[in-house]
KEKE-3310 file (N, C-alpha, C; in steps of 0.2 Angstrom, whole numbers, plus 5000, padded with zeros to 4 digits):
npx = (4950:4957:4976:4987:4995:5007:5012:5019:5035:5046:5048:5038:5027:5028:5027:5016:5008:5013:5009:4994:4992:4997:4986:4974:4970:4966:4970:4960:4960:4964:4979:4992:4999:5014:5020:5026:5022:5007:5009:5013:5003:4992:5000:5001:4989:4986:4992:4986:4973:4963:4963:4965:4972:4968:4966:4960:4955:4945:4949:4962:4970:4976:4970:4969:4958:4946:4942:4931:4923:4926:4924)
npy = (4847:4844:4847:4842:4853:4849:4842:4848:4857:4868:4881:4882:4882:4892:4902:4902:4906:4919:4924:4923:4931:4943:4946:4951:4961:4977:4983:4981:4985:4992:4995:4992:4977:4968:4960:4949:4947:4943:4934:4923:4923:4915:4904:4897:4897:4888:4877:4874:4870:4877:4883:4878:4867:4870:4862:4865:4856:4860:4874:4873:4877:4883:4887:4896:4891:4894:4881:4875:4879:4872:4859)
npz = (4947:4963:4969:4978:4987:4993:4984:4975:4966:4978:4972:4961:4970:4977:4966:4960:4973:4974:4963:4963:4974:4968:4960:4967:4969:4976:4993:5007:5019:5037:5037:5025:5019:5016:5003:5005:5017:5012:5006:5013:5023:5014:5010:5023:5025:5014:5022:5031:5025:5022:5011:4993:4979:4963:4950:4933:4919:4908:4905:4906:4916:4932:4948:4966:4979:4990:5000:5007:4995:4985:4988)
capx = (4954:4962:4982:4989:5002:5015:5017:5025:5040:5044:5049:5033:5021:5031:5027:5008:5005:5012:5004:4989:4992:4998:4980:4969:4968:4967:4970:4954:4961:4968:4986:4993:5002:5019:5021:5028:5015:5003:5012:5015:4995:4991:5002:4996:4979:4984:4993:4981:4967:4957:4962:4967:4977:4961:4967:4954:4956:4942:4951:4969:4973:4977:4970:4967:4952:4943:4943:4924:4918:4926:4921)
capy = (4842:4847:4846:4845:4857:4845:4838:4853:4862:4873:4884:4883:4883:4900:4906:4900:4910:4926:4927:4924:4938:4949:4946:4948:4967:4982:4980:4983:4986:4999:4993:4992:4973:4967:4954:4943:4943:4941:4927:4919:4919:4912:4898:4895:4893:4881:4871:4870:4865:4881:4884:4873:4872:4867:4862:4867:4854:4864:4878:4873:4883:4884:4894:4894:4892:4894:4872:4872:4879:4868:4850)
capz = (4951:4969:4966:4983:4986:4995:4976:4970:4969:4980:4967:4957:4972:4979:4961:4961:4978:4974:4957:4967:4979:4966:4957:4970:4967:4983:5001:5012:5027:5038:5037:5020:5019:5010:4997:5008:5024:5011:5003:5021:5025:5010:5012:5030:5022:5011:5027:5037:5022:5020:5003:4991:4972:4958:4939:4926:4913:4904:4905:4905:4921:4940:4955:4972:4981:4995:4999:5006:4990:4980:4990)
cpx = (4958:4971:4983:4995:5010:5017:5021:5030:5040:5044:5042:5026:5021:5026:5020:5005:5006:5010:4997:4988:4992:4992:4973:4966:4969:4967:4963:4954:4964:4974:4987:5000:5008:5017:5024:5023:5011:5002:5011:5009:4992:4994:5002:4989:4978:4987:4990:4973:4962:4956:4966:4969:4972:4965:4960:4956:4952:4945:4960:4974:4972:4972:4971:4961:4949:4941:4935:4918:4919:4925:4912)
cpy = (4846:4844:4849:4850:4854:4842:4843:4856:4867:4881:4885:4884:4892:4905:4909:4905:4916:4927:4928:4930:4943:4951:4948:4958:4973:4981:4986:4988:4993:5001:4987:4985:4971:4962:4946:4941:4939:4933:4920:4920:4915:4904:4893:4892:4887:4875:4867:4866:4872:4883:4879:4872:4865:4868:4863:4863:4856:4868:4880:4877:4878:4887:4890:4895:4889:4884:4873:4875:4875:4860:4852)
cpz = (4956:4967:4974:4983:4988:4989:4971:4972:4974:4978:4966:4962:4975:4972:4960:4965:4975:4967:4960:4969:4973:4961:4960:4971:4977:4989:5003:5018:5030:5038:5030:5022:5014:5007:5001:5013:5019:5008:5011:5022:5022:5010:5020:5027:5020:5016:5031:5032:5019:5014:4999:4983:4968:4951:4936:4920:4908:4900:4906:4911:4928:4944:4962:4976:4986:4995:5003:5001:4985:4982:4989)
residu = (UNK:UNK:UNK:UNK:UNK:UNK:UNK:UNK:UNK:UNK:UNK:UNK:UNK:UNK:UNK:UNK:UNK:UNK:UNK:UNK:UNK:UNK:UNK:UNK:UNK:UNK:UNK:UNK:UNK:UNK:UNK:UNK:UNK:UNK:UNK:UNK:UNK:UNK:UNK:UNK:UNK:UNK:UNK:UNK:UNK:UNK:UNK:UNK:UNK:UNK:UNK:UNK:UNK:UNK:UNK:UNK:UNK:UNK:UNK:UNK:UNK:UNK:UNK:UNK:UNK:UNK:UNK:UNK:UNK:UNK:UNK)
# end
């Protein structure tokens, strides 16, 4: 089930993202990003629609996920 993000605290969706980020393991690139950029594109993604915040009733969990693999 998609769980929009406008229905949550701001608190708990802040927390969502940077768990996120701080799971998402090594940076690729030529330029090493903080916690907050990463935070702050993340939450762009979800604004604009690209990613979007999936309950697992199966599996009693959260993520975030790429939104045209989960439609």
């Amino acid at each position: 089930m998609i769980i929009p993000w406008q229905e949550l605290p701001t608190e708990t969706l802040q927390n969502l993202i940077e768990s996120f980020v701080l799971q998402e393991g090594t940076d690729y690139g030529e330029q090493e990003r903080t916690l907050d950029e990463k935070v702050a594109d993340v939450t762009q993604q979800l604004h604009r629609g690209d990613v979007v915040i999936v309950w697992s009733e199966l599996h009693e969990s959260v993520s975030l996920r790429v939104a045209r693999e989960v439609r």
